[in-house]
C-alpha positions in Angstrom: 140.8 -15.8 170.4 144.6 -16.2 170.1 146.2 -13.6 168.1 147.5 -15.8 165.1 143.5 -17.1 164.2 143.0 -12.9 163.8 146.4 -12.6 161.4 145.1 -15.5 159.3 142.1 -13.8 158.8 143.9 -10.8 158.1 145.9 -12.6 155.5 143.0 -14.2 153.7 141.2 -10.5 153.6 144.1 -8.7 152.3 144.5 -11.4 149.7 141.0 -11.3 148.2 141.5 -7.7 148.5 144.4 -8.2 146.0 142.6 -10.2 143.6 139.7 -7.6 143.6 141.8 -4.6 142.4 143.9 -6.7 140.1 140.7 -7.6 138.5 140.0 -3.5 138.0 143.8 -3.0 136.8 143.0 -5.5 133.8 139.7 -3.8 133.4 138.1 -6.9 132.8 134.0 -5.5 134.0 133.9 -3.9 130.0 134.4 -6.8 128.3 132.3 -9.5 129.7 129.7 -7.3 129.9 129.3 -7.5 126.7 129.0 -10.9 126.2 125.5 -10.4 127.3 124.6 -6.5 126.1 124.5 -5.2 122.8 124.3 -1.3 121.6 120.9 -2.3 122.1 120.8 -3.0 125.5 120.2 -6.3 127.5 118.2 -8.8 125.8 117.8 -10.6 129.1 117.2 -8.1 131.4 113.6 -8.3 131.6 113.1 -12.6 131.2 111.2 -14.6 134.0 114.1 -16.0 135.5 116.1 -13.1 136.0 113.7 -10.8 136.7 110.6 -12.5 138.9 112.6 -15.0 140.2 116.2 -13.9 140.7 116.0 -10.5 141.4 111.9 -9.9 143.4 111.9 -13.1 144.7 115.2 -13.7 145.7 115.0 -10.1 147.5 111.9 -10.6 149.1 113.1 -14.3 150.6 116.1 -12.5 151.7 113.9 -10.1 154.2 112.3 -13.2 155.3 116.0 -15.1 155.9 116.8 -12.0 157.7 113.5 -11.7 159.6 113.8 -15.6 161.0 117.5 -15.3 161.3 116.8 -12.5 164.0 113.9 -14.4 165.5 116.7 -17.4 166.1 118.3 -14.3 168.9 115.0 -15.7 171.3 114.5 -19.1 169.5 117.4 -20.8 168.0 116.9 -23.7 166.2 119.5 -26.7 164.8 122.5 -25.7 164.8 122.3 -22.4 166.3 121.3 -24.0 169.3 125.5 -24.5 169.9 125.4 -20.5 170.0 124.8 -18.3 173.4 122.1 -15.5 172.9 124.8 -13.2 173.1 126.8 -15.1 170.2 123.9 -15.1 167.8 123.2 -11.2 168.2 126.6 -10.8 167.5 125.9 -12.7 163.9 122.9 -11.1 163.4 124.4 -7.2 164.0 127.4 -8.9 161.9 124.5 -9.7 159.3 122.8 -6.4 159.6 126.2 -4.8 159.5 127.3 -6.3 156.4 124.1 -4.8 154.6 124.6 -1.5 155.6 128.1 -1.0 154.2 127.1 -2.0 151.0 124.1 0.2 151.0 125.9 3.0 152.5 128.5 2.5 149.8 126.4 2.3 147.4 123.9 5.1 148.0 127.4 7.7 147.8 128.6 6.3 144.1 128.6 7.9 141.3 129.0 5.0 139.3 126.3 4.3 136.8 125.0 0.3 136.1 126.2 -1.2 132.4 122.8 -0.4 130.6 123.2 3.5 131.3 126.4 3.3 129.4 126.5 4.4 125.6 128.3 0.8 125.0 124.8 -0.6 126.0 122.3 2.0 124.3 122.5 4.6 127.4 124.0 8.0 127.7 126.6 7.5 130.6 129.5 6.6 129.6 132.2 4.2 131.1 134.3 5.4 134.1 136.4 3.3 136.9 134.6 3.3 140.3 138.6 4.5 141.4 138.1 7.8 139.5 136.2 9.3 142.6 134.5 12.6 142.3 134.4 12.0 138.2 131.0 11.5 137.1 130.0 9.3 134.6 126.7 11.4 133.0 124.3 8.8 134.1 122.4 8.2 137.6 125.3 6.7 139.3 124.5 4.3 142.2 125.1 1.5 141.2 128.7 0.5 143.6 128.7 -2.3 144.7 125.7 -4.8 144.1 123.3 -4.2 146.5 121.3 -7.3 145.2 124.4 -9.6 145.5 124.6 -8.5 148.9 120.9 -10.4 149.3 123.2 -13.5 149.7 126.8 -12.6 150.9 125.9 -10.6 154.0 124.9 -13.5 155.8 128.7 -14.8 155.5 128.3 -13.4 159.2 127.2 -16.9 160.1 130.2 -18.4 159.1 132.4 -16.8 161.6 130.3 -17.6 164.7 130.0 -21.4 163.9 133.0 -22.1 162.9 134.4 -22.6 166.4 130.9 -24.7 167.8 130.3 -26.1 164.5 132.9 -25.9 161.7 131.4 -28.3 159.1 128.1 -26.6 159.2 130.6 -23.0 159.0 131.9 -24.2 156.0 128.5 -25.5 154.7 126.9 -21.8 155.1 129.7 -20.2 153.6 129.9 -22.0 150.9 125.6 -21.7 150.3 126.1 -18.3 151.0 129.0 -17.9 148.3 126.7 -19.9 145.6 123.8 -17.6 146.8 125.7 -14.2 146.4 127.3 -15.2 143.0 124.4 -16.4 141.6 122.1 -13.2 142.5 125.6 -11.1 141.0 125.8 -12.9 137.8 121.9 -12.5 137.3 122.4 -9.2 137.6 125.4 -9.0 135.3 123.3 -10.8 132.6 120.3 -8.3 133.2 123.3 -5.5 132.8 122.8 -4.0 136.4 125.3 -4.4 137.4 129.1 -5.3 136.0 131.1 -8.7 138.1 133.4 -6.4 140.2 130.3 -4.8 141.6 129.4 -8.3 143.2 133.0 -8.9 144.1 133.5 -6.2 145.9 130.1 -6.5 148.1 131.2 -10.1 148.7 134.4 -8.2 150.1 132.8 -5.9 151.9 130.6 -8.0 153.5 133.3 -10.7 154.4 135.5 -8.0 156.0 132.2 -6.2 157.7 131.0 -9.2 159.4 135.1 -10.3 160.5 135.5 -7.1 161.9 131.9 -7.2 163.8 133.0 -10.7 165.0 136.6 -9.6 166.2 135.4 -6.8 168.0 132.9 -9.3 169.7 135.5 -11.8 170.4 137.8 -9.0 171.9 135.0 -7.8 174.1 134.1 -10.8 175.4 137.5 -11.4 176.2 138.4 -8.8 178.6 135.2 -9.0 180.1 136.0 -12.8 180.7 139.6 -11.5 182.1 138.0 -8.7 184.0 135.3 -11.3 185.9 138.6 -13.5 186.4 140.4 -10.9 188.4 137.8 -8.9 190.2 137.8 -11.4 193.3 141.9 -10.7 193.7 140.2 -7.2 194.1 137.2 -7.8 196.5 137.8 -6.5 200.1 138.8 -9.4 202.6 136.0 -9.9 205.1 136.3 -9.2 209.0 138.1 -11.9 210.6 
């Protein structure tokens, strides 16, 4: 891939990665939290919707997205046809990837979820995800969304189709926005979670599965140059 296509991505990364910490320099998680938590809590947290359907469902259909997006390695289907066996491993380690940085992430936090916090009836109370090693009196845990990540880890798609198929890139990457967003802000309104949690797995996940790609891209790349000079190398036969 030439070099500029990896600087633009660079660019783009490195921009969102702007937005996200001006977001925690305003502090803005506090205050719309509590548009939907009161000192007692989170009226919504344990409704149908959010509950059943966002949050067990939308997990468990998430393991089976992931379980037939692996199968596609041996039997691709649509679209995925366009990709070489070794192209859609690469999206499905990128996939994988993604989920383990956020869960990796996560499991070392010490950040506690919005109805632990003494704003919302609980006992933590509220500390920046920044302040590291400064615990917040509650379970901690709870950085970044591992729900959200239910949708935004499989931005890994994205990258591989863009060059075989870029409308149905853009397509996926913007289902797989709508997906991650909405599982966040379920989880926001349930008070699980506050929105820079879910903006910063959507980060994570976007720069995992770029990074997984690029390295993929670059190995398949001197490998490709490697094949191209290894006859320039080859002893001439007897004459």
């Amino acid at each position: 891939m030439p070099s500029n296509r990896h600087f633009r991505l660079a660019i783009w990364t490195f921009s969102a990665l702007l937005v996200l910490l001006a977001w925690d320099a305003l502090a803005l998680d506090l205050p719309l939290a509590k548009l939907s938590g009161t000192l007692d809590g989170f009226p919504l947290r344990d409704t149908w919707l959010l509950s059943t359907v966002l949050h067990e469902g939308a997990r468990r259909m998430s393991w089976v997205a992931m379980l037939a997006l692996i199968l596609t390695i041996w039997w691709p289907v649509g679209t995925l046809r366009q990709l070489s066996r070794g192209e859609r491993t690469g999206m499905v380690l990128g996939t994988l990837a993604a989920l383990l940085a956020v869960s990796a992430l996560k499991s070392t936090s010490r950040t506690s979820c919005p109805w632990d916090l003494t704003e919302f009836g609980g006992a933590a109370h509220y500390v920046t995800h920044w302040a590291l090693g400064v615990t917040d009196g509650g379970g901690g845990r709870c950085f970044p969304a591992g729900h959200a990540s239910a949708g935004f880890a499989f931005i890994a798609g994205y990258f591989w189709l863009r060059d075989k198929a870029p409308g149905v890139a853009r397509l996926w990457l913007l289902c797989v926005v709508v997906a991650g967003l909405t599982l966040g802000f379920a989880q926001q309104l349930r008070g699980a979670h506050f929105m820079s949690h879910t903006l910063w797995t959507a980060w994570v996940c976007w720069t995992t599965a770029a990074l997984t790609w690029s390295l993929q891209q670059t190995i398949t790349q001197r490998v490709s140059q490697r094949d191209d000079l290894s006859p320039l190398f080859k002893p001439h036969g007897k004459s």
